[in-house]
N, C-alpha and C positions, 0 to 999 in steps of 0.2 A: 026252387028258382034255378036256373041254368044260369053258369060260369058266364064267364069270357076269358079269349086266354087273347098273348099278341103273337101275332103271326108277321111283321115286318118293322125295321127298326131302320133312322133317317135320323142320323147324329152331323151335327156342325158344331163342332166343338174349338175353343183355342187352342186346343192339342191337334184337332184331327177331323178331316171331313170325310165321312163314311165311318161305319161300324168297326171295321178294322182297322182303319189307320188310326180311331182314336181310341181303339182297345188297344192297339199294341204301343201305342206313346202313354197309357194311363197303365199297363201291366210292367213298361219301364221303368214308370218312376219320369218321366219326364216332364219338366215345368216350363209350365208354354207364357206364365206370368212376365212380362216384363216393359219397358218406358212405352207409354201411349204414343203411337205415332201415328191416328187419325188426326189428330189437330196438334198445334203448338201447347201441349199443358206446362210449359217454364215457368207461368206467375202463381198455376195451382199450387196449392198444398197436395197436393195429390198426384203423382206422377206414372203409379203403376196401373197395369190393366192386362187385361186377358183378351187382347184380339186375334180373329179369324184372320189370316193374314194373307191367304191363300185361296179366299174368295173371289171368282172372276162371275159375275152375274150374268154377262153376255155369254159366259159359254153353256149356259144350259135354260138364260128366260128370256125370252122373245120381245126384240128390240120395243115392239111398243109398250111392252110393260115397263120397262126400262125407265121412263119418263114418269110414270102415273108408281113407284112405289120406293116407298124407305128400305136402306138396308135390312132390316129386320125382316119385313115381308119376303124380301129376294129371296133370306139363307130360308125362310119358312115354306116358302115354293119350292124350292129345291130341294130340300128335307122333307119336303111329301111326294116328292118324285122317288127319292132313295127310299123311304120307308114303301113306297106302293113296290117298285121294282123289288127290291127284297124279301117281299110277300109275295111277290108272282102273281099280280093284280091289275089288269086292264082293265080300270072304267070305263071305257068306252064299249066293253061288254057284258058289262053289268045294268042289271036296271038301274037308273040313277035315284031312284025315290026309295033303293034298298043300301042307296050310300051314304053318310052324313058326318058333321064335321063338327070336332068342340076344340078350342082352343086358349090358350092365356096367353097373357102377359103383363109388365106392371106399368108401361112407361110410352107404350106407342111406337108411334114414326117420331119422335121429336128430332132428329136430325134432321129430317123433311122438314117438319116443321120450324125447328130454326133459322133452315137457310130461306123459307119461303118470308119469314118475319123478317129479315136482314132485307128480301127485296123490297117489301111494304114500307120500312122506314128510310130506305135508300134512295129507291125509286118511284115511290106509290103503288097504290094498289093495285092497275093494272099492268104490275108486273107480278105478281101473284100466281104461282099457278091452279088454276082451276083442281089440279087434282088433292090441294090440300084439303078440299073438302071432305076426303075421305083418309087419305094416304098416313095422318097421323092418328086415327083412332085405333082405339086398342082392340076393335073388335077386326079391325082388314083383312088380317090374317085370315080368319074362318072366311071371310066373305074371299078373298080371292084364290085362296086356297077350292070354295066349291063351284065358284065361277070355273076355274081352270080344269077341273076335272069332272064337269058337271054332277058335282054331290048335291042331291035336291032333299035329302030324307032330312032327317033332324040335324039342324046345326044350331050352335051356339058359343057362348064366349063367356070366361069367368075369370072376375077380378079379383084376387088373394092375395094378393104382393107374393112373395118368395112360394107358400104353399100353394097358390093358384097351378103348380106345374103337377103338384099330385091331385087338386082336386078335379081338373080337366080327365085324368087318365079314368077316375072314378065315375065320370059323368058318361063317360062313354062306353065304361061298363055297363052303368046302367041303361042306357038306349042301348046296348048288345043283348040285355038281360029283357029288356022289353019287347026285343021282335024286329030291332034295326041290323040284317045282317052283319054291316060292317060297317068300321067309322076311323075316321085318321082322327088322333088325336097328337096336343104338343103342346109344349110350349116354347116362345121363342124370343129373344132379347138383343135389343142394338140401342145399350145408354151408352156407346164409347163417343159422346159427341159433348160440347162446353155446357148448353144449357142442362143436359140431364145430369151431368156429375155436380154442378154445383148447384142442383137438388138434393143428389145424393151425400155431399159435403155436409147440408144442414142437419142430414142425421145425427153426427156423431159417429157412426160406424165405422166408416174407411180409416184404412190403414196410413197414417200419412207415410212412411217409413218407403223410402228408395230404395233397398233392397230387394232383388224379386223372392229370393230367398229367405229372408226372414220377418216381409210383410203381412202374410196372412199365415198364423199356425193354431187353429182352432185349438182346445184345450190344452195349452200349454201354457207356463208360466208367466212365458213373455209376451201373451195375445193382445193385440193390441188394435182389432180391427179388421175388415176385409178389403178382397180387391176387388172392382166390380170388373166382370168381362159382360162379354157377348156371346152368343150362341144358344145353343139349346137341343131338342129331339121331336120329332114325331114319329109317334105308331101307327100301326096298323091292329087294332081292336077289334076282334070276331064272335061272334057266337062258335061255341065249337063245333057245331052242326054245319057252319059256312065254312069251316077249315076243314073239316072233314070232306065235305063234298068236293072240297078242291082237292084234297090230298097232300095237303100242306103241313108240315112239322109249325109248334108254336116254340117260342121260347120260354113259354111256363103260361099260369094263370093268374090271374086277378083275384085273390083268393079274397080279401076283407080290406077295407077302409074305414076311415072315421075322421072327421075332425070337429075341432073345441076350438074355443074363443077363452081368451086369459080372463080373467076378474079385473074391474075397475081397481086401475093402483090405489093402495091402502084400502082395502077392504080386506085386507088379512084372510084372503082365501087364497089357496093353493093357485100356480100356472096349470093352463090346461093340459099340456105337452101329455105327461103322463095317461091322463085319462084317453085322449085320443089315442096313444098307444094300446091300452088294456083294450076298450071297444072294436080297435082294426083286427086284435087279434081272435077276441070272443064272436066278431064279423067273420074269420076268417076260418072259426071253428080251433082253433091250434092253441097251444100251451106257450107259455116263454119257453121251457125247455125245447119246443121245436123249431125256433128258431135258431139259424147257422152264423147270419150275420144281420146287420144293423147300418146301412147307409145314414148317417149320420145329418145331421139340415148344419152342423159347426159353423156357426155365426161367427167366431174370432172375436167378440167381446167378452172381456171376462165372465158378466154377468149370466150374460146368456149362455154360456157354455156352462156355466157349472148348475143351473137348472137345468140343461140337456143333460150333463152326466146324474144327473140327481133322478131325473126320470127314468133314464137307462137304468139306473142302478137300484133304483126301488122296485123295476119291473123283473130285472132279469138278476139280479144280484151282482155283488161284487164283484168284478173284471166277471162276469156269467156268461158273457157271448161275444164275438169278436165285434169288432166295432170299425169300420172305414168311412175316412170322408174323402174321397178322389179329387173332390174338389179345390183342395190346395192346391193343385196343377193346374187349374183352369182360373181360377177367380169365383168368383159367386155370381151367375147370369141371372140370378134374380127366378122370374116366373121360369126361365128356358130350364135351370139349373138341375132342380127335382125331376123334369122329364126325363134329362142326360142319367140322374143314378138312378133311374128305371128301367134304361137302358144298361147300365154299369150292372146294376143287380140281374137282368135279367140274359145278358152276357157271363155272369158269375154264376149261376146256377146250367149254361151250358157248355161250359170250360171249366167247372167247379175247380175255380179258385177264386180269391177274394184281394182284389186289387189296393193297393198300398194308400198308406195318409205317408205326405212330405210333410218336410220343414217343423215338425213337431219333436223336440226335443227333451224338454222336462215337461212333464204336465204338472198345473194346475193345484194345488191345494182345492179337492172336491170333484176334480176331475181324472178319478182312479180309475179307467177304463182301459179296456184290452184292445186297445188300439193296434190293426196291424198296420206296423211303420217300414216305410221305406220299399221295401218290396214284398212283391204278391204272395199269401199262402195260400198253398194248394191245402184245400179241406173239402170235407163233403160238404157241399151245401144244397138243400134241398127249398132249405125256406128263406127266404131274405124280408127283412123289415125295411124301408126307406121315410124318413121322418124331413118333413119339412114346417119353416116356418114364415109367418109372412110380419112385416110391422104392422104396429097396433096391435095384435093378439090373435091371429091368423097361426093355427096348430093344426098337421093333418100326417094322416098314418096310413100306410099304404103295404097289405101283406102282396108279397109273391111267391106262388108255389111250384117248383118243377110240374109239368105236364104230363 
């Protein structure tokens, strides 16, 4: 079977829009976490978040889309614009039936969708806009995303919760592996709006904790939940036969995937996490020993993080491999999130160094991991693992190898 490697990266992150601006605020050390100010959240329990803040939609999507799409759509058109130009990729000369599009997310347009519900109980239904009929479904993205760049070949859309951002990169490996020259892939996320956070409230998960600094610190003592942000990444996904003919450098390869489903609680069977782990990497041909580092999925509940280091550590051993979750700086985008340390990883295997965990200070009783804190260590990294999780039992492993 032939590879796929990525040849173009399209990051909108709460730190940084573009590949370098949110490489060099995530090689800082810098926490882009702090007081939601899309809406008034005073009466939440909830007051922190991870927003894009620096997003202007009119300066790069055309006015009449402007009407017809949710935040989330906007920063995901314009993060297939960065990842296309970054690849040095004009659709418009390419066959369009040898281009094609997969995408996640977990949550939609519901900002759209809110404000369109607020006109229906306000002022009746014919103040509605007609484009809600599309504008909060989860799949819009791929759909406007190939409308806009005419991608006719294989598109699609995958619902994972938080791992849907590795299993998209995987899906379009596979249409690269099957004969679809090239394909954007992402994932991308806008819950910074009232009704999607007090969905996410019901979890349990979020952080209640005001401090932007001490709200989310994955495997440490005092974990006590996450922040949810916005953002996310798209690629550009090749056959290396299509990179090659253009002459284009990738940022490594697609080397193995996998993902597992947890066991029905109390059935006294193991979480999948692990297992996905061993499979991505038996997919990927490579030993734990060749792995350099480990992007972490660090959920910030206790729970959950000490079966993430339990996997970590039953696979690769005791502190056995470095371990980062960048994501403390950003919040947790949910579906967007795992695409962004796809991007991180595959950014770290061409800068070989391996970008810092904040805000973690004592770790965990069970969470004895080689966490690199605070700032970036330069090491050779050749291989990177990326582990994501989604609720309900949603586990996915995603190997990358230098090119």
């Amino acid at each position: 079977m032939t590879s796929a490697v990525v040849t173009g990266l399209g990051v909108i992150a709460p730190s940084g829009i573009g590949i370098e601006a949110y490489w060099s605020a995530t090689l800082s050390a810098k926490n882009a976490i702090a007081e939601i100010s899309r809406f008034d959240a005073s009466s939440y329990p909830v007051s922190l978040a991870g927003e894009v803040r620096d997003f202007d939609p009119s300066e790069q999507i055309e006015s009449r889309l402007l009407p017809q799409t949710d935040h989330m759509t906007r920063m995901a058109l314009m993060a297939s614009d960065l990842a296309l130009a970054d690849a040095g990729v004009d659709p418009a000369q390419r066959n369009e039936y040898d281009l094609g599009v997969v995408s996640t997310n977990c949550y939609g347009g519901w900002e759209f969708g809110q404000r369109e519900m607020e006109h229906l109980w306000a002022n009746g239904p014919r103040t509605v806009s007609v484009y809600e009929s599309f504008a909060w479904f989860y799949a819009v993205n791929t759909g406007q995303i190939s409308i806009r760049h005419r991608m006719r070949g294989h598109c699609g859309v995958l619902v994972s919760e938080g791992a849907g951002g590795l299993d998209e990169v995987a899906a379009a490996r596979r249409q690269a592996r099957n004969g679809t020259p090239l394909m954007l892939t992402g994932g991308m996320e806008a819950p910074i709006c009232p009704w999607t956070l007090c969905a996410l409230i019901t979890s349990g998960r979020l952080s209640t904790s005001g401090a932007p600094d001490g709200a989310y610190r994955p495997f440490d003592a005092a974990a006590s939940g996450h922040v949810p942000a916005e953002g996310g990444a798209i690629l550009v996904v090749e056959a290396p036969a299509s990179a090659d003919q253009r002459g284009r450098r990738s940022y490594g390869e697609i080397a193995g995937y996998a993902a597992t489903f947890d066991p029905r609680p109390g059935s006294g069977r193991p979480p999948g996490l692990r297992r996905a782990v061993e499979l991505a990497l038996a997919d990927a041909g490579v030993s734990p020993e060749d792995v350099d580092v480990v992007f972490a999925d660090a959920s910030g509940t206790p729970e959950l993080d000490r079966i993430e280091a339990e996997a970590i550590t039953a696979v690769f051993g005791a502190e056995g491999v470095a371990v980062t979750a960048p994501k403390t700086m950003t919040g947790r985008m949910y579906g967007g999130g795992p695409s962004v340390d796809v991007a991180a990883a595959l950014l770290s295997l061409r800068d070989q160094v391996i970008p810092p965990t904040i805000n973690v200070s004592s770790l965990a009783p069970g969470c004895e991991l080689a966490l690199v804190l605070d700032q970036p260590k330069e090491a050779k990294v050749r291989t990177a693992l990326v582990l994501a999780r989604g609720y309900g039992g949603f586990n996915s492993a995603l190997v990358l190898r230098a090119a």
